[in-house]
N, C-alpha and C positions, 0 to 999 in steps of 0.2 A: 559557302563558307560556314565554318561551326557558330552555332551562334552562341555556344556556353563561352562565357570568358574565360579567357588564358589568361595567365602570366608568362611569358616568353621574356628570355634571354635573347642577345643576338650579340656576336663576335663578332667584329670586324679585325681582319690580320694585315700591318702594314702591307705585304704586299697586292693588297685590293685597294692600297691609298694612293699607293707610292709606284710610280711608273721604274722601271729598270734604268732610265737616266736621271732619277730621282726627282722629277716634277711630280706634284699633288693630281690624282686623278679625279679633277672636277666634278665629271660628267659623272661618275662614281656616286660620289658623295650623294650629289645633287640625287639621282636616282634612288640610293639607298634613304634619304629624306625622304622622299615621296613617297616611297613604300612602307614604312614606318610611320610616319603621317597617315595615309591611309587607315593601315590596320588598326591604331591608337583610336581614329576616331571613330574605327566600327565596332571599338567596343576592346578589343582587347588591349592587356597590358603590356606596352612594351618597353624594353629595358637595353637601351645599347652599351656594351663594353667595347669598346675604341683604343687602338693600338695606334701606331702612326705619328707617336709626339718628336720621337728623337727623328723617324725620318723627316720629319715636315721640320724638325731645327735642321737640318743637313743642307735640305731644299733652299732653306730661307738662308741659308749662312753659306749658302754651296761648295757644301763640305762632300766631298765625291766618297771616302772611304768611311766609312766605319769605326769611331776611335774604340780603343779599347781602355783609355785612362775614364776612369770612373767618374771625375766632377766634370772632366769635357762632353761624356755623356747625360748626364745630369742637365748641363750647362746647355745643351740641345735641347735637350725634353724640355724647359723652362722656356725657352725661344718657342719650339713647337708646338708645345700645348695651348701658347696663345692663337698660334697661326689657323693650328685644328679648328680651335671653337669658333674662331670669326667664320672659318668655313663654314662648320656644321649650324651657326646662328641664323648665316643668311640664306643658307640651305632648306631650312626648315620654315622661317621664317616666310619663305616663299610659298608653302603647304602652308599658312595658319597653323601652323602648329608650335607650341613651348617646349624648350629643353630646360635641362638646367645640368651642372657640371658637379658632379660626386671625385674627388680623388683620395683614393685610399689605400691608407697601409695596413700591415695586417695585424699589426698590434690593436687597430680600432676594429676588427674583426672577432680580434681572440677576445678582448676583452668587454667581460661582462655588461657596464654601464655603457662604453662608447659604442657595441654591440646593438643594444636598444636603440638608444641614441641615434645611429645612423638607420637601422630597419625602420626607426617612427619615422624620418624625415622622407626615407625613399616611400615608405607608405604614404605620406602625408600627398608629395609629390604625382604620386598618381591618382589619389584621388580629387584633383586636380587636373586628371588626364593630361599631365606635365610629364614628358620622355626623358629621365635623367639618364646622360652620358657619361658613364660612369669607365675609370681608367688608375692606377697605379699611382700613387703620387711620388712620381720617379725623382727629382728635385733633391726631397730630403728621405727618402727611403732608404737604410740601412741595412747589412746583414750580419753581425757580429754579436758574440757571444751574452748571454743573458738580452739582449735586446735584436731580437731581428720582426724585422717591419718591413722584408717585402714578400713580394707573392711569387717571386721568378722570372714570372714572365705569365701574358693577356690570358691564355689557354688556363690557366691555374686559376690565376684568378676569375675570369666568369664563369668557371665551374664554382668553383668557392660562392662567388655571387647569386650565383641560381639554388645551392644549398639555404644562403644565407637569407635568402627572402622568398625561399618556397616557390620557387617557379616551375611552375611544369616543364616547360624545355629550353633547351639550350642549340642555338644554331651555332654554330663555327663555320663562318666563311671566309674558305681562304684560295689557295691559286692552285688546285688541283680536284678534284671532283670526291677523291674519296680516301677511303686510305686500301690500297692497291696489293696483293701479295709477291708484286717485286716492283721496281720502280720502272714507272712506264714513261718515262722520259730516255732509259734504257733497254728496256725490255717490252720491246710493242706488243708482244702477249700475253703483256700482267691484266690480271683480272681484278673489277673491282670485289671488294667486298660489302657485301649491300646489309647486310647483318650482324653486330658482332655482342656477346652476350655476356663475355669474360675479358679481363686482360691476362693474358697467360705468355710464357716466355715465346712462345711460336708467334703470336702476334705483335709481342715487342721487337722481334726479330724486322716485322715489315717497314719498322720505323726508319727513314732514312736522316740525314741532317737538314737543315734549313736554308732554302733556296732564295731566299731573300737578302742580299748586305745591310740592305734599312731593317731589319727585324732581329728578333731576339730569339721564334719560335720553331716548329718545323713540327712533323707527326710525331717525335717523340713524345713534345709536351702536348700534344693533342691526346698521345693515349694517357699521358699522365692524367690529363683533362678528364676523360672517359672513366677513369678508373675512380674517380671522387663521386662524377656523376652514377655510377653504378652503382658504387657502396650507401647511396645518399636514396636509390630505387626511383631515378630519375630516367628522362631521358636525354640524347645529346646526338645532334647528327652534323658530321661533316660535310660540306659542299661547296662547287669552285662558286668564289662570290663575283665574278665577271661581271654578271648583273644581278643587282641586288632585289630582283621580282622573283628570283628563286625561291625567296622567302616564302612568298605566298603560295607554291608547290608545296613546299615544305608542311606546311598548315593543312593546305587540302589534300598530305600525302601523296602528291605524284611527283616525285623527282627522281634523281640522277644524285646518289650519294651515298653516305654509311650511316645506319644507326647503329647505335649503340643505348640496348638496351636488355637489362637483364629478364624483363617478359619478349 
């Protein structure tokens, strides 16, 4: 394993939380803790951005559909995001290892003083080799005119978080290995794409919609993702997060996935 320090990024996408009859995937968690534990304490930086609030309110409130009224969304994420952290607490907690909980809008992004403000605290945070679990703060996130404070959706945002505290990469794990030039849940002959170095309209083209009803995301906003991380001369790779030891391929460079980068 490289022994220079990184700073890493790492995506988790509801549907690596959230099972298809909407129970929390434990064993998930529990794993992606230890492998994150691990690398934290051999030295590298790591940073998880966590998706999964509104499914884990759905689970807990066994809400089977998807609402689409915005405060009963809201109203789940506020449920879920406790649910998540007591997961991810006793998760980790079982590695010896410290988290701590960042939620954020993008007004504290854009702007100047709360800008600092938050980069000294997540600095501070790891130099304390403390993993902050950093997520959207869905609740009271707004999008309307002169004041908008959200990020969209997770893919945006830990791109934006990997710009905003200078991290060398960005992992995106989600429920498909890569992004594909036709969808291979249809087309048993799609190839993956193991490289991609631009976003251009032929590779917007591969984007399909979101396979998840607990999520908000899918390959679009993954290339949206890609496309911040590019402009930023970053790197960012896609891969199915099944099991969360991926990661550490990822590191050592032997996986199964897409980069996305402009070298």
């Amino acid at each position: 394993m490289n022994e220079e320090k990184k700073r890493i990024v790492v995506k988790v996408g509801t549907s690596s939380l959230v099972n298809a009859n909407g129970s929390i995937k434990v064993p998930t968690i529990n794993r992606l803790a230890r492998t994150l534990s691990d690398l934290n304490q051999a030295g590298y930086e790591m940073i998880l951005v966590s998706s999964g609030a509104v499914g884990a309110g759905m689970s807990k409130l066994q809400i089977e559909q998807r609402p689409t009224d915005i405060a009963e969304l809201q109203a789940l994420s506020a449920v879920g995001q406790v649910a998540l952290m007591d997961l991810y607490t006793r998760a980790f907690n079982a590695n010896n290892q410290e988290i701590a909980q960042i939620l954020l809008t993008r007004d504290v992004v854009d702007f100047p003083i709360s800008h600092d403000n938050v980069l000294r605290t997540i600095n501070q945070l790891m130099a304390h080799h403390v993993i902050p679990i950093i997520n959207e703060n869905d609740p009271v996130s707004v999008d309307e005119f002169h004041h908008k404070t959200t990020f969209g959706e997770n893919d945006q945002l830990a791109a934006i978080v990997t710009k905003f505290i200078d991290a060398d990469e960005l992992i995106i794990m989600s429920d498909i290995n890569g992004l594909y030039d036709a969808n291979p849940a249809t087309h048993p002959d799609a190839k993956l794409l193991k490289v991609v170095t631009k976003i251009d309209d032929k590779i917007m083209q591969f984007a399909g919609g979101h396979g998840s009803q607990f999520g908000s995301g899918g390959m679009a906003t993954k290339l949206k993702a890609a496309q911040i991380i590019l402009d930023s001369d970053k790197k960012m790779v896609i891969v199915n997060g099944e099991n969360p030891a991926i990661i550490n391929d990822v590191i050592n460079d032997d996986f199964t996935g897409t980069t996305f980068s402009a070298n």
